[in-house]
Every structure is written in C-alpha cells, then in structure tokens.
DSSP file (Angstrom, degrees, kcal/mol; ACC not computed):
  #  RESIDUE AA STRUCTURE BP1 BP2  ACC     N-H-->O    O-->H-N    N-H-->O    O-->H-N    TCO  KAPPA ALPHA  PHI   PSI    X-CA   Y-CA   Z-CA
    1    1 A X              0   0    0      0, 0.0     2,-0.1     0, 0.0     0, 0.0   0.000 360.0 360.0 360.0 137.9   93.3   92.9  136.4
    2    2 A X        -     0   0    0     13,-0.0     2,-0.3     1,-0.0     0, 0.0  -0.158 360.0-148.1 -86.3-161.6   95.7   93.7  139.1
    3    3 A X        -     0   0    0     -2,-0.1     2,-0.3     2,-0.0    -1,-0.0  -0.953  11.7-177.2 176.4 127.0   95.6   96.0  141.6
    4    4 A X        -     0   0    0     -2,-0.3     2,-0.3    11,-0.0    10,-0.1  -0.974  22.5-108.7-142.3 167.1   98.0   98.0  143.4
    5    5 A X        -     0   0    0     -2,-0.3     8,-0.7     8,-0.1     2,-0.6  -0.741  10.7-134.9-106.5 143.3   98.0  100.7  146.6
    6    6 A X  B     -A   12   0A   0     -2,-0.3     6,-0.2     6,-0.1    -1,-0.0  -0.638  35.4-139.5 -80.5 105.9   98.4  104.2  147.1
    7    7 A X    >   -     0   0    0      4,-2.4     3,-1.2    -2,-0.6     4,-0.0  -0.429  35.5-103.3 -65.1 175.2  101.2  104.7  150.6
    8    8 A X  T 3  S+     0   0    0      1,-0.2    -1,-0.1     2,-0.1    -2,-0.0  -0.036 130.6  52.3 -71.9   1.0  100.6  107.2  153.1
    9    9 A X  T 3  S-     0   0    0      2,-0.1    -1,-0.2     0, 0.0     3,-0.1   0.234 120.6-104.5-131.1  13.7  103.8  109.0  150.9
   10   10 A X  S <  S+     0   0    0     -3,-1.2     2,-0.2     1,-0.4    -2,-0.1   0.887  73.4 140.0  79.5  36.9  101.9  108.6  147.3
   11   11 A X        -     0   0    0     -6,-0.1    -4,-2.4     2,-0.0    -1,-0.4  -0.594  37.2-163.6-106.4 171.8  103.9  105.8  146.0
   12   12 A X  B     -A    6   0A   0     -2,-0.2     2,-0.6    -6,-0.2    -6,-0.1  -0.981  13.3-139.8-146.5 146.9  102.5  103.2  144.3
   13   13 A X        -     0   0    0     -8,-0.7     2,-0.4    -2,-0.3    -8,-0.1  -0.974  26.2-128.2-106.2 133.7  104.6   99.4  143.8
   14   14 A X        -     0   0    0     -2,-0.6     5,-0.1     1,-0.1     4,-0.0  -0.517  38.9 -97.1 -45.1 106.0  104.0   98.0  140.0
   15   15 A X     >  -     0   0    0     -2,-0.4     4,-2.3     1,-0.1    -1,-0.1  -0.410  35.8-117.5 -38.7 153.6  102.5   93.9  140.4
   16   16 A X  H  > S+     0   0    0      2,-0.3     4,-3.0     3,-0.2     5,-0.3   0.744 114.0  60.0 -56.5 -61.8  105.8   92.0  139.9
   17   17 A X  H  > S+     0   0    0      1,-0.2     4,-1.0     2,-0.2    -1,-0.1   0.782 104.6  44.9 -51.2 -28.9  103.9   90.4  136.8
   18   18 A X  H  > S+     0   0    0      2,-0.2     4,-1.6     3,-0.1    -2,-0.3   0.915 114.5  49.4 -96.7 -52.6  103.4   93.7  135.1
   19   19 A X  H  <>S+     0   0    0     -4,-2.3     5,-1.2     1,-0.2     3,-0.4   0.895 114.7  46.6 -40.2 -59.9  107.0   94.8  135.8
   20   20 A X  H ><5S+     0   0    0     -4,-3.0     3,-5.3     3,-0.2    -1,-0.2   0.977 107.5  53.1 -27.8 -95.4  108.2   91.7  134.5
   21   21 A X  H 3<5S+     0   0    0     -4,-1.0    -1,-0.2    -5,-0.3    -2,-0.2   0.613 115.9  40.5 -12.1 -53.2  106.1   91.6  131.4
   22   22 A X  T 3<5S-     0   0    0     -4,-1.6    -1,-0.2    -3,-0.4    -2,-0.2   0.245 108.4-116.7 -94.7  25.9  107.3   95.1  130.3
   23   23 A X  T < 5 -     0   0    0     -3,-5.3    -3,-0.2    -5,-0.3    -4,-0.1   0.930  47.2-177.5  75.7  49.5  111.0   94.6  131.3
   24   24 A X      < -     0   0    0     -5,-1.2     2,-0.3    -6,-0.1    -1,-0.2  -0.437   7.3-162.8-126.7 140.8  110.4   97.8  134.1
   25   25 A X        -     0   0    0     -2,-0.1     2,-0.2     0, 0.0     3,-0.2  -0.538  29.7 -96.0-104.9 176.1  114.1   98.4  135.9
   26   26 A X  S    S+     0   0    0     -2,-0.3     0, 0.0     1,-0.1     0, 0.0  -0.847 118.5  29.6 -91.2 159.2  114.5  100.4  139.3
   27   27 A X  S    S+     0   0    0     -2,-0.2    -1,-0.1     1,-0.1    -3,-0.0   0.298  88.5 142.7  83.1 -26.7  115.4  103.8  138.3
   28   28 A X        -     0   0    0     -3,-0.2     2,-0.4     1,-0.1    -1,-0.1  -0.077  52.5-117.4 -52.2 157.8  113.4  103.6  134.9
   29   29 A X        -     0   0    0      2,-0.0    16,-0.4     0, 0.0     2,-0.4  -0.843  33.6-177.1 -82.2 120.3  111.5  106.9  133.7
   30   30 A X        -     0   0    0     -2,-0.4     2,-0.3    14,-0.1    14,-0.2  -0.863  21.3-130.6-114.5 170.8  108.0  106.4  133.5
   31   31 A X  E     -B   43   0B   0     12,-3.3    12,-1.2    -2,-0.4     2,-0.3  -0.804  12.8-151.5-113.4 173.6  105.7  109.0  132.3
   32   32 A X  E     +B   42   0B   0     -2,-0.3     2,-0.3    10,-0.2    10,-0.2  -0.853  25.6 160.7-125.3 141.1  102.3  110.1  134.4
   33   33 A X  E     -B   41   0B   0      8,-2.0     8,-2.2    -2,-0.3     2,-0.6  -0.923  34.3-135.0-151.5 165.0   99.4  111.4  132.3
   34   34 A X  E     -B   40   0B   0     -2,-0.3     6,-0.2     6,-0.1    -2,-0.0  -0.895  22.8-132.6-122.3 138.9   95.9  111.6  133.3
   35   35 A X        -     0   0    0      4,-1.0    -1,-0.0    -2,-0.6     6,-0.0   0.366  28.7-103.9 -55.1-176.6   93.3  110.4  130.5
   36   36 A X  S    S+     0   0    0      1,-0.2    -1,-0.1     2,-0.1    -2,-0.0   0.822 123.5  58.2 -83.4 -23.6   90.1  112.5  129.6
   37   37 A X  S    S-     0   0    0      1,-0.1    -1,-0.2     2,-0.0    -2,-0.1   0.792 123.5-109.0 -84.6 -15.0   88.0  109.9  131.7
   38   38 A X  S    S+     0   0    0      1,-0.3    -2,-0.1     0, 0.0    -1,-0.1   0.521  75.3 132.8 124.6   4.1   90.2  110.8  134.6
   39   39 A X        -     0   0    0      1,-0.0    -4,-1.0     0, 0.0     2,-0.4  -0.135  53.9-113.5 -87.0 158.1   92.2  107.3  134.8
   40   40 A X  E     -B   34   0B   0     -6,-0.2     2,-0.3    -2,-0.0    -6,-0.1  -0.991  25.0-163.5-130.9 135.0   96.2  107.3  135.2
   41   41 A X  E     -B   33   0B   0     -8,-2.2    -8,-2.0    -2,-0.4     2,-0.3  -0.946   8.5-170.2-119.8 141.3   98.3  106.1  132.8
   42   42 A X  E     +B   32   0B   0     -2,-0.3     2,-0.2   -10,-0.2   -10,-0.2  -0.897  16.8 176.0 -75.6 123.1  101.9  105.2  133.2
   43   43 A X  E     -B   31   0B   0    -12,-1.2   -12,-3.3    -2,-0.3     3,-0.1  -0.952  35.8-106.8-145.2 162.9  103.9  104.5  130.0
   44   44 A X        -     0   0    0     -2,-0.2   -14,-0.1     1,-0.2   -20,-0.0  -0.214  62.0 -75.8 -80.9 157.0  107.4  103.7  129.2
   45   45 A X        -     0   0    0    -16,-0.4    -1,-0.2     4,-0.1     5,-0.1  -0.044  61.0 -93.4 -62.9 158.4  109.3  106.7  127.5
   46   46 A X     >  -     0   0    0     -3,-0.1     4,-1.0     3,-0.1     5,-0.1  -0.070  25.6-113.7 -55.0 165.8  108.5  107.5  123.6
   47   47 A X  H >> S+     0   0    0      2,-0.2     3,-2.6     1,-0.2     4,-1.4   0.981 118.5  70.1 -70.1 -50.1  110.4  106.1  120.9
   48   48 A X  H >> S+     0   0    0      1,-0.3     4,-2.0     2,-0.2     3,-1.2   0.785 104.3  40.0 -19.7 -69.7  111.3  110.2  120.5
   49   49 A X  H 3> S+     0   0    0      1,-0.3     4,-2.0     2,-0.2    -1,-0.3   0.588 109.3  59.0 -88.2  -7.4  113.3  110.1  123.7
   50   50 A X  H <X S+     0   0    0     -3,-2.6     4,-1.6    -4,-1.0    -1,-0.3   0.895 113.0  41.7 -59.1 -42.9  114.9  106.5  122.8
   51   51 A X  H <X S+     0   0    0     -4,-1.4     4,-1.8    -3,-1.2     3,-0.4   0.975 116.2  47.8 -85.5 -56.3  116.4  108.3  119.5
   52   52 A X  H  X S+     0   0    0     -4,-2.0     4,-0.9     1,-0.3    -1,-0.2   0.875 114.1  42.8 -52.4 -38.7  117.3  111.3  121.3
   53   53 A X  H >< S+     0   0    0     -4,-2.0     3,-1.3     1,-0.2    -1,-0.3   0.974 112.0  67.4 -65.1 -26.2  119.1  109.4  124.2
   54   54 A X  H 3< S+     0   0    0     -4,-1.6    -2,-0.2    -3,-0.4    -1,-0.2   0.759 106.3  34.0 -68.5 -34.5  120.5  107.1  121.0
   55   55 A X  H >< S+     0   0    0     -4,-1.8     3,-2.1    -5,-0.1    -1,-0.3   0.784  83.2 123.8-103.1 -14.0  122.6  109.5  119.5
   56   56 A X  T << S+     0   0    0     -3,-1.3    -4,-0.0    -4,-0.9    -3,-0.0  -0.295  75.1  32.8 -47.2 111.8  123.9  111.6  122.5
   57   57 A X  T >  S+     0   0    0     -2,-0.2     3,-1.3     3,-0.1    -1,-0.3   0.345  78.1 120.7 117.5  -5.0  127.5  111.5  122.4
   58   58 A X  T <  S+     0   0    0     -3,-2.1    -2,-0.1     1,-0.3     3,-0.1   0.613  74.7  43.1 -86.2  -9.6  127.8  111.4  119.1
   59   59 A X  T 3  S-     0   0    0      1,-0.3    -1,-0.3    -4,-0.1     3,-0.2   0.352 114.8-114.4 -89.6  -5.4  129.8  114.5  118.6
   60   60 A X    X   -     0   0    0     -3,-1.3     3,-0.6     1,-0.2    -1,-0.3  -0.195  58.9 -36.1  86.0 171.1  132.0  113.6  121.7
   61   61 A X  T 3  S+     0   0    0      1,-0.2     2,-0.3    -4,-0.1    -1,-0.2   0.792 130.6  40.3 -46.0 -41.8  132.0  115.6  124.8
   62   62 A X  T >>  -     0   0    0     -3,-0.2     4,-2.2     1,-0.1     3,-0.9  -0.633  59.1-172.9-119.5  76.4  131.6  119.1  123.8
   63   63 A X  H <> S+     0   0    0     -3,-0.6     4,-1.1    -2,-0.3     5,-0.4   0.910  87.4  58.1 -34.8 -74.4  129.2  119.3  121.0
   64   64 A X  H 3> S+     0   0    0      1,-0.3     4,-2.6     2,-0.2    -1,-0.3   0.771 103.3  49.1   4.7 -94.6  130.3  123.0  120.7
   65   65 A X  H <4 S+     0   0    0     -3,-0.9     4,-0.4     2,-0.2    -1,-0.3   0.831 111.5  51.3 -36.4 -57.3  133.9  122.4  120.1
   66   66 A X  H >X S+     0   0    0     -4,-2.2     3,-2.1     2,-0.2     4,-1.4   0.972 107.8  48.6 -49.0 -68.9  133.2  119.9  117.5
   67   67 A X  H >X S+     0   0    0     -4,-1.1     4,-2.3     1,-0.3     3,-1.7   0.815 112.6  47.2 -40.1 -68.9  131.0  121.9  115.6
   68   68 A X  H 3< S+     0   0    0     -4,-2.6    -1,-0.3    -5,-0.4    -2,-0.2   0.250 110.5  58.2 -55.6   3.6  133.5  124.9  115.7
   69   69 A X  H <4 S+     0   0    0     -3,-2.1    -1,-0.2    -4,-0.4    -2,-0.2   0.494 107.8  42.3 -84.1 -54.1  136.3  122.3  114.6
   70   70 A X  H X< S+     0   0    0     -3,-1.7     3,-4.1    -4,-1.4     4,-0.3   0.960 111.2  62.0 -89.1 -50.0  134.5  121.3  111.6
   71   71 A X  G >X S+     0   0    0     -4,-2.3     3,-1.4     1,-0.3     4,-0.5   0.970 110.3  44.7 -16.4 -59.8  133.6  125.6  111.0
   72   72 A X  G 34 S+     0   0    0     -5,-0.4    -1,-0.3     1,-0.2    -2,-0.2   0.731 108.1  49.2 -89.1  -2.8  137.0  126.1  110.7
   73   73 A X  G <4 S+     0   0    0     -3,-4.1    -1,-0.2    -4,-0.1    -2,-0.2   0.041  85.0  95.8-118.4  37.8  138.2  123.2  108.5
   74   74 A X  T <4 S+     0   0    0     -3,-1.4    -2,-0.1    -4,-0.3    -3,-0.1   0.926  89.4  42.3 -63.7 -49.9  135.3  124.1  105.8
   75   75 A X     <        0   0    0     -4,-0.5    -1,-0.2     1,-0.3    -2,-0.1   0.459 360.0 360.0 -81.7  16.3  137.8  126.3  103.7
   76   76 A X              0   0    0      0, 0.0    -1,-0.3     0, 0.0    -2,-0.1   0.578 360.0 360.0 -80.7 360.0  140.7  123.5  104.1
C-alpha cells in the first residue's frame, strides 16, 4: 500500500506509481468523496462527464443560434 502526506496547506502528492498506473495528468479533475466508514476516495471523472465533455461543440459555438437556424428552416 502506499502512503502519502497531508502539507501544512492540505495538499496531498499522488505516489508516482499510482499516477502512472491510472494515466493521472497535472490539471486533471479528480473527484473527493468521503466513504460511510469515513475513508477518502479520489476517483477519476464518471463516464457521465466523459460523454458530456464528448459531444460539446457539436452544435458549433452558439448552441442557441443553431437551434434557432434549424426552427426556422422546419417549414422550408
């Protein structure tokens, strides 16, 4: 098991092994929860927010604008 330390500013560094292992970036999202037994877990974001980021964009800049684009060439 590894082990890592709580700074004096409530950071924590991830072992080098474990980063590795799950592919962990700088900058990455983790989520915090704390279990019923009182443990913290860190996990990588849900497949939910993979799909969400995965299609973002897909209307082009101004989702809006599209939408009202396509409204107005239903009766075409």
């Amino acid at each position: 098991m590894k082990t890592a330390t709580l700074s004096s500013k409530y950071q924590v560094v991830i072992p080098k092994q474990v980063r590795e292992g799950l592919n962990l970036r700088p900058g990455q999202k983790l989520r915090v929860t704390k279990t019923k037994d009182g443990a913290i877990r860190l996990s990588t974001k849900s497949s939910l927010d993979k799909f969400v980021g995965s299609v973002q964009g897909i209307w082009g800049e101004d989702p809006v604008a599209y939408i009202r684009e396509q409204r107005d060439n239903w009766d075409d």
